[in-house]
N, C-alpha and C positions, 0 to 999 in steps of 0.2 A: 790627796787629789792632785793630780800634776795639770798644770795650766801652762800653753804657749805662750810667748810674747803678745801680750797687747795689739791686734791689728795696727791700733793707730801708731804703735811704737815701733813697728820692725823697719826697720830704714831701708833693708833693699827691696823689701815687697812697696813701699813709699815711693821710691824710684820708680820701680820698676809702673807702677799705676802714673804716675806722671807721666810717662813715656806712653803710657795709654791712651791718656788726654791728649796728648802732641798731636798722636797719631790721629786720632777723631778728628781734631781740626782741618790736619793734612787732605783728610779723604771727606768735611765737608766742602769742601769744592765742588765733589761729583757725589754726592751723597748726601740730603741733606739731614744731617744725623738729628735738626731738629723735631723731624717727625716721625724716627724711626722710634719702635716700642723697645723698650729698654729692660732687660729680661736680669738677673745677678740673684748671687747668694749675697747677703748685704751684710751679713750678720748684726751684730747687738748695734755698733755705729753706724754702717748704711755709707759708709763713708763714701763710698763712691760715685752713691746718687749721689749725694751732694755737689760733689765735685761735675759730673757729668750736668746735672741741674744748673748748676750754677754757671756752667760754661756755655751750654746751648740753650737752656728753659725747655727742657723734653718733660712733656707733659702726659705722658703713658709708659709707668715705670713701673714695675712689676720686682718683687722682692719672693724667693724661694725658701723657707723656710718652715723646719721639721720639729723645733721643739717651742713647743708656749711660751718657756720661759725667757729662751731667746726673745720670744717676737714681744715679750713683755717691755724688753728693752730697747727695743726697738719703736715703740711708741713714744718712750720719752727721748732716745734722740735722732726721732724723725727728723730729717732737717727741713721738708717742708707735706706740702697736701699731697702732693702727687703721686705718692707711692701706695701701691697697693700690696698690703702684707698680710702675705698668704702662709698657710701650714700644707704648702706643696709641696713636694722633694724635687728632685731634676727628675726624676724615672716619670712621678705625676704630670710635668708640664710636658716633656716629651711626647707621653703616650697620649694626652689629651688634647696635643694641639693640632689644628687644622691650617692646612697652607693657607695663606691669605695671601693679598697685594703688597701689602705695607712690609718695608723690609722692617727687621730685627737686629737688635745688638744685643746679644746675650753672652755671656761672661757664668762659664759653670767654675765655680771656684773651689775646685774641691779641696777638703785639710784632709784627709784621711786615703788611704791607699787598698784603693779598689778597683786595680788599673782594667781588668778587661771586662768589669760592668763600665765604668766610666766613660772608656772609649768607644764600648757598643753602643751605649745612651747616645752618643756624642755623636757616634756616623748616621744613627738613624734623626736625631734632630737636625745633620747636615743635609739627609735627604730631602728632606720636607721647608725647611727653610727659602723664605722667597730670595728672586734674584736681587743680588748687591745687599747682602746680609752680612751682618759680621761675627763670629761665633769668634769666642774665645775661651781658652780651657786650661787651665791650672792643676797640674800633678803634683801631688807629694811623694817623694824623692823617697820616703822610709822605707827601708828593707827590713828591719828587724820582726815583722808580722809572718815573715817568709821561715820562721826559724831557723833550724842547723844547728851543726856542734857550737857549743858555747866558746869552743878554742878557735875553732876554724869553721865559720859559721858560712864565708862565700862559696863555697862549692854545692851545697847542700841548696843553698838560696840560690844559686843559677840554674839546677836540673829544675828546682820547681816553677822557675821564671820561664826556663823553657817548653817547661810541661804546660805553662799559660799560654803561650805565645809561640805553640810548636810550630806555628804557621810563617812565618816570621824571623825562623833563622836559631841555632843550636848556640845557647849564652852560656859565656864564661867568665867566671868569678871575676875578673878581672871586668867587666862589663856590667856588674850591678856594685860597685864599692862607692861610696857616697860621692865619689870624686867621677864617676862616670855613668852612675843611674841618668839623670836627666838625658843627657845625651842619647842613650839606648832607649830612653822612655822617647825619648823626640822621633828617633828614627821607625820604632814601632807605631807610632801615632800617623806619621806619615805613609807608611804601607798600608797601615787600616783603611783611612780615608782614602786611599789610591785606590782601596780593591769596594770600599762602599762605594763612592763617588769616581767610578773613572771618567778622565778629562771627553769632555765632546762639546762642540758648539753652543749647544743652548744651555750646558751646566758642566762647571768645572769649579776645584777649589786650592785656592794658593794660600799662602802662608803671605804675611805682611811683616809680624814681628815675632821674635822671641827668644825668650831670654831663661836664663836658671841662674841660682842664686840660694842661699842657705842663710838664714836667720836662726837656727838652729833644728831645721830639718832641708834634705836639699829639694828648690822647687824647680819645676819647669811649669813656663809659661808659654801658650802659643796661640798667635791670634792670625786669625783665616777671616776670606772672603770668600763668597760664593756668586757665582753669577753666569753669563754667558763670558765663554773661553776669549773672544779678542774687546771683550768693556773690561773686564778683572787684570788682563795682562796689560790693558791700558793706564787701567790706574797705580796698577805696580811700577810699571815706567816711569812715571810722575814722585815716585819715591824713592828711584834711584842715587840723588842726590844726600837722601837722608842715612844719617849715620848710622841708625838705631834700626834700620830697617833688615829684614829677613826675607829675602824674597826668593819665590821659590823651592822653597826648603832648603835653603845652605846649608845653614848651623844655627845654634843659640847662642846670643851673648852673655860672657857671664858679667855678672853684676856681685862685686864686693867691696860693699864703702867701709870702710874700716870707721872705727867710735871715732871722732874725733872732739873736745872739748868746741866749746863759741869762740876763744880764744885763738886755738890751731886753727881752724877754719877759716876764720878772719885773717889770719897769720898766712894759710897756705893762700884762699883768693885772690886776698890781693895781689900775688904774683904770677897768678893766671891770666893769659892763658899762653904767658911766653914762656915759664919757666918748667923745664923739663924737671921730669920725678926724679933723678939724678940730682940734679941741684937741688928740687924740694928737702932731701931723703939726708943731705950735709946740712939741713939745717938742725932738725930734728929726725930719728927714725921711730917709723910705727911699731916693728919688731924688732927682735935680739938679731936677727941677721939681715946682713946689706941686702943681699937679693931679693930679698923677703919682703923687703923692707921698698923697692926700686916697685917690686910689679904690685903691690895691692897700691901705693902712690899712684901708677899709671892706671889703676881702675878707677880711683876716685879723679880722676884727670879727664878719663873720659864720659863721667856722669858728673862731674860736679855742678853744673848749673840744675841740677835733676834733684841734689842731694838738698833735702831740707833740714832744718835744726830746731830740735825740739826744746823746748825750753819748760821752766818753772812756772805757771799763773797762778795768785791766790785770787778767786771770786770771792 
């Protein structure tokens, strides 16, 4: 049986959820995210509510979940009362929900790679979502479901990418290789939602953040608002200033913390945040080559306050 990494262990999906949190805060200013209902696939840890819980005290949390024995574990570590866990799928909640007042923060976190049901679910719960909503949506990055020659597997897995998404522009190999799916996944996700949702006064939807990233599949991450076209471009303006920000659909950031020991970590912070990955990289290097060695330095430089460190506990 093959099993991914640990939710609670994968460091740059870690980050990357930190940067989530940021972001919430940011936009409770003009939002107050304390009342918003809070919609996620949680899996076994739920880690998220906790974390969202724990930051605002949102008291209408809604957990999606397809198999029992998931949700099995999910009881023992509820982190508190307020979540209701359900054996809904995204397709169930989409199709069942009614626009209400109350805005939404929902997070479809998909692991498995079903990009053009995913992204249809996704436009049509973009349609129906109240104003100043926040939808965010997680792709997995896998190609290898696409099959092809066993030798030369991209060519065969771009005619069928395109035969997905004929709509959307003619892919080539060099467009779905693990080092550039997200990116092409980002740019199709943003045509979809241009052509479900196009921009007009009283409903439009932008991009706030997002990022890819490989823990050992590549992910893309992308978190939108929806609302009337000059309050959503208001509040993106208000986050011009933030590093981590996507506005507009730029681009995604990539996020890759390299392992570092307690030791390294303590060793590199303390000479943050004046010491360049150049000087870090002559102390110690993370790889067999300088360059190598210079730009994953400069990724952990730009997320290290972001980056947490997992430790040992015996209860």
């Amino acid at each position: 049986m093959k099993m991914s990494p640990a939710y609670h262990l994968r460091t740059n999906k870690a980050v990357e959820r930190i940067l989530f949190l940021e972001l919430l805060r940011k936009l409770d200013v003009n939002i107050p995210i304390a009342k918003c209902k809070y919609v996620s696939l949680g899996g076994p840890y739920l880690e998220d509510f906790a974390l969202i819980h724990g930051a605002f005290g949102n008291r209408d949390m809604v957990s999606l979940e397809v198999k029992e024995h998931v949700r099995s574990r999910q009881r023992i570590n509820q982190p508190h009362s307020q979540i209701e866990l359900t054996l809904d799928s995204t397709t169930d909640f989409v199709e069942s929900y009614q626009t209400g007042r109350k805005p939404l923060i929902v997070w479809f976190d998909y692991e498995w790679p079903d990009w053009k049901t995913q992204i249809s679910e996704s436009c049509d719960l973009l349609q129906k979502l109240p104003k100043m909503s926040i939808f965010k949506i997680t792709l997995a990055g896998k190609t290898d479901h696409l099959g092809g020659d066993p030798n030369d597997p991209l060519p065969e897995r771009a005619k069928l990418f395109t035969e997905m998404f004929a709509d959307y522009g003619n892919f080539t190999a060099g467009e779905i290789n693990d080092n550039s799916i997200c990116d092409t996944l980002y740019n199709v996700l943003h045509k979809a939602i241009a052509d479900a949702i196009p921009d007009a006064a009283e409903r439009a939807v932008r991009s706030l953040a997002s990022y890819q990233y490989n823990d050992g599949t590549p992910i893309l991450t992308v978190t939108t608002i929806i609302g009337p076209l000059v309050e959503i471009e208001a509040i993106a303006k208000q986050l011009e200033s933030w590093p981590f920000a996507d506005l507009n659909w730029n681009k995604p950031q990539r996020i890759s913390i390299p392992s570092l020991s307690l030791r390294e970590k303590l060793a590199v912070d303390r000479l943050l945040p004046n010491a360049s990955a150049k000087k870090l990289v002559k102390k110690f290097r993370l790889t067999e080559k300088y360059s190598d060695s210079v730009k994953v330095m400069k990724n952990y430089i730009q997320f290290y306050g972001h980056v947490p460190q997992f430790l040992r506990v015996t209860i």
